[in-house]
N, C-alpha and C positions, 0 to 999 in steps of 0.2 A: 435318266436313261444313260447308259453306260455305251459307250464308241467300242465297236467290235474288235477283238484282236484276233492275229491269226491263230493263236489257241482255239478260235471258234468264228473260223470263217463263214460269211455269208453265203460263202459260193461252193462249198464242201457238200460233195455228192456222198448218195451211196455206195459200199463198196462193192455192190454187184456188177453192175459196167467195167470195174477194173479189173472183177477178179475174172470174170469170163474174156475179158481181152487177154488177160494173162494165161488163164486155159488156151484159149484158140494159138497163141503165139508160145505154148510149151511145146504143141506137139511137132511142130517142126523143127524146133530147137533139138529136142531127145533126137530125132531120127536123123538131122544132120550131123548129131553128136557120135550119134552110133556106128554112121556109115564112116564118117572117120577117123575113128577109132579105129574100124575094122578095116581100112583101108578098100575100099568099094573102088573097083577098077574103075567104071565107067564117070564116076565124078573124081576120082585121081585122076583121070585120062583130061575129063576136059578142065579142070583145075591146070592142069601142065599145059593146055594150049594157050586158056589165053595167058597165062605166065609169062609163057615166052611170048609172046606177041608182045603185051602192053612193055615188056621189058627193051624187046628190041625198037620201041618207041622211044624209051626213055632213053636208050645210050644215040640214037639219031638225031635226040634232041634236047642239048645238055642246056639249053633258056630255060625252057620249061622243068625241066626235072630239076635244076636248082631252085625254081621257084616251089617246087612242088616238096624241095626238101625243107625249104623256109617254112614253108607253112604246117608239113607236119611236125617236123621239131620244134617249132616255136610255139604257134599259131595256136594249133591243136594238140599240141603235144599233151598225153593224159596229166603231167603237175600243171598244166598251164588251165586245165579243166577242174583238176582239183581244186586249184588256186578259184577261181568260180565260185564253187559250191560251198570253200569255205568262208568265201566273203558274202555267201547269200544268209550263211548259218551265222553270224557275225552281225548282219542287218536284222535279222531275226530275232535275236536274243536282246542287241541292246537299242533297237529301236519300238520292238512292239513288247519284249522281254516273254515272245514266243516257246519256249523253254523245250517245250515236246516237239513242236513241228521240226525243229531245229536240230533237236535229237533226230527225228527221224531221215532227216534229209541227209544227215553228217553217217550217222549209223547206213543206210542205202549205198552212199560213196562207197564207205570203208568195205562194204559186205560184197559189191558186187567187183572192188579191187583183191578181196580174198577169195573169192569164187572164180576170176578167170585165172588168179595165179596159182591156186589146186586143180583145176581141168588144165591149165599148161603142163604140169607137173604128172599128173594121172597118165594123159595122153601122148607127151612126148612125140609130141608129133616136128621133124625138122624144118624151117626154112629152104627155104627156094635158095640152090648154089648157082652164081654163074659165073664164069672164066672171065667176066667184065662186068664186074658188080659196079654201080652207080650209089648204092647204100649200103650198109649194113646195121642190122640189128644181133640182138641176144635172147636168148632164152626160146622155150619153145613156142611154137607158131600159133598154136588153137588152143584157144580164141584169140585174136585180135587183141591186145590191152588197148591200142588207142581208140579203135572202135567200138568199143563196149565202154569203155568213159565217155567218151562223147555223147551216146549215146544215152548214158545213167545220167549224165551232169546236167545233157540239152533239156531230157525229160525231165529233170526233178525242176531245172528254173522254168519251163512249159507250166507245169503243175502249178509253181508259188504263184504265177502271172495270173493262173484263173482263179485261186483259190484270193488273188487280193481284188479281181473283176478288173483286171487289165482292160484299158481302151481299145475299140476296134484299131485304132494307126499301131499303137505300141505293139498290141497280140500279132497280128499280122507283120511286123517287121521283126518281132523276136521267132516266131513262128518260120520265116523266110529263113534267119540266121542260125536255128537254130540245125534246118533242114539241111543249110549247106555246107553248115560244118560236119553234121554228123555221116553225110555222102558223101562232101571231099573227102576227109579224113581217111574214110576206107579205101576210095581211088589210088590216094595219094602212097599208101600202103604196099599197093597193091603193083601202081605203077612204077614205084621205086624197086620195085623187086623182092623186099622182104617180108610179105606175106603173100599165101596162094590163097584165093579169091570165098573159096570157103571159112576160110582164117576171118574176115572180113564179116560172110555174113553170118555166122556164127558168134561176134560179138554184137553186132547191133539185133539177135533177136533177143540174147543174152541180157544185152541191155536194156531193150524192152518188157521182158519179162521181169526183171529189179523193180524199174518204175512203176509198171501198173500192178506188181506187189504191195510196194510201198503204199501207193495209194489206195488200195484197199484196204488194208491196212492199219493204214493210220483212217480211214474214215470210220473203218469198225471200233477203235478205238475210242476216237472223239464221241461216236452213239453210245456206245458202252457207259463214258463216263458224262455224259449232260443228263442232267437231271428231266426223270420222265412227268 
């Protein structure tokens, strides 16, 4: 009897759960994408309030907002997430010599780092200007890059965790960290001033719809190729 690898995990579902979570969480994606795009007064309008709100937060209170800069440059910053994904694809290859999942999880990164940087580019949508910026960033606004990586990276290590039968303490503690990176990160974005709040949830559905791709995915895959 041969000891399972993650080429053919024990805990590998089918891909219909994932792909109908990814249906449910497209159609909000398209329609948030489209309204700005088209610049939709009423979500411009309250995009611009709490803008300035959480902003005039940040410049009232420069502890917090350096904290809040620490952690998204650093912390969260999307290479520091990428940096993740490729140490998970690394454990993959030369601990279980996983070869596909490993593909699949490094190919996921990369594809949903080219999909937010062609809808920046498509939509050209600007950052938030203010007369006393507290951060700055570059490029355009929607989507989010750090919250759609957070989002793709938290998901794919979520995914490796069930697909190895993660312990209740360990699942629930990455589960926990997983949650509060991929919500700070957006906050932090947000509150710093350099993205407007739709920027935000615009990558983390983005991001969401990569993961439960992939994992469908790659489970139609693996059915594909085991032998019936």
């Amino acid at each position: 009897m041969h000891s399972p690898s993650v080429d053919s995990p024990p805990h590998t579902s089918g891909p219909g759960i994932a792909l109908r979570f990814a249906a449910v969480l497209a159609v909000p994606s398209v329609l948030l994408l489209i309204l700005v795009a088209a610049s939709w007064d009423p979500l411009m309008s309250l995009d611009g309030d709490i803008a300035r709100t959480t902003h005039r937060w940040a410049v009232d209170d420069p502890d917090l907002t350096q904290t809040s800069r620490i952690l998204t440059d650093w912390v969260w910053d999307p290479w520091t997430m990428r940096a993740l994904c490729a140490a998970a694809v690394l454990w993959l290859v030369l601990r279980h010599a996983a070869w596909w999942l490993a593909l699949w999880v490094a190919a996921t990164c990369a594809l949903g780092t080219l999909l937010q940087q062609g809808l920046k580019a498509a939509i050209g949508r600007d950052r938030p200007v203010w007369p006393d910026p507290v951060d700055s960033a570059h490029y355009s606004a929607f989507p989010s890059g750090h919250a759609m990586t957070a989002a793709v990276v938290c998901g794919l290590l979520l995914w490796l965790l069930h697909l190895y039968g993660a312990g209740r303490v360990l699942w629930r503690a990455a589960l926990a960290l997983a949650v509060v990176s991929v919500v700070g990160v957006g906050l932090t974005r947000v509150y710093l001033g350099v993205h407007w709040p739709t920027d935000v949830l615009g990558g983390w559905l983005l991001g969401a719809v990569a993961v439960a791709l992939a994992v469908a995915s790659y489970s139609r895959f693996r059915g594909a190729a085991e032998p019936r």
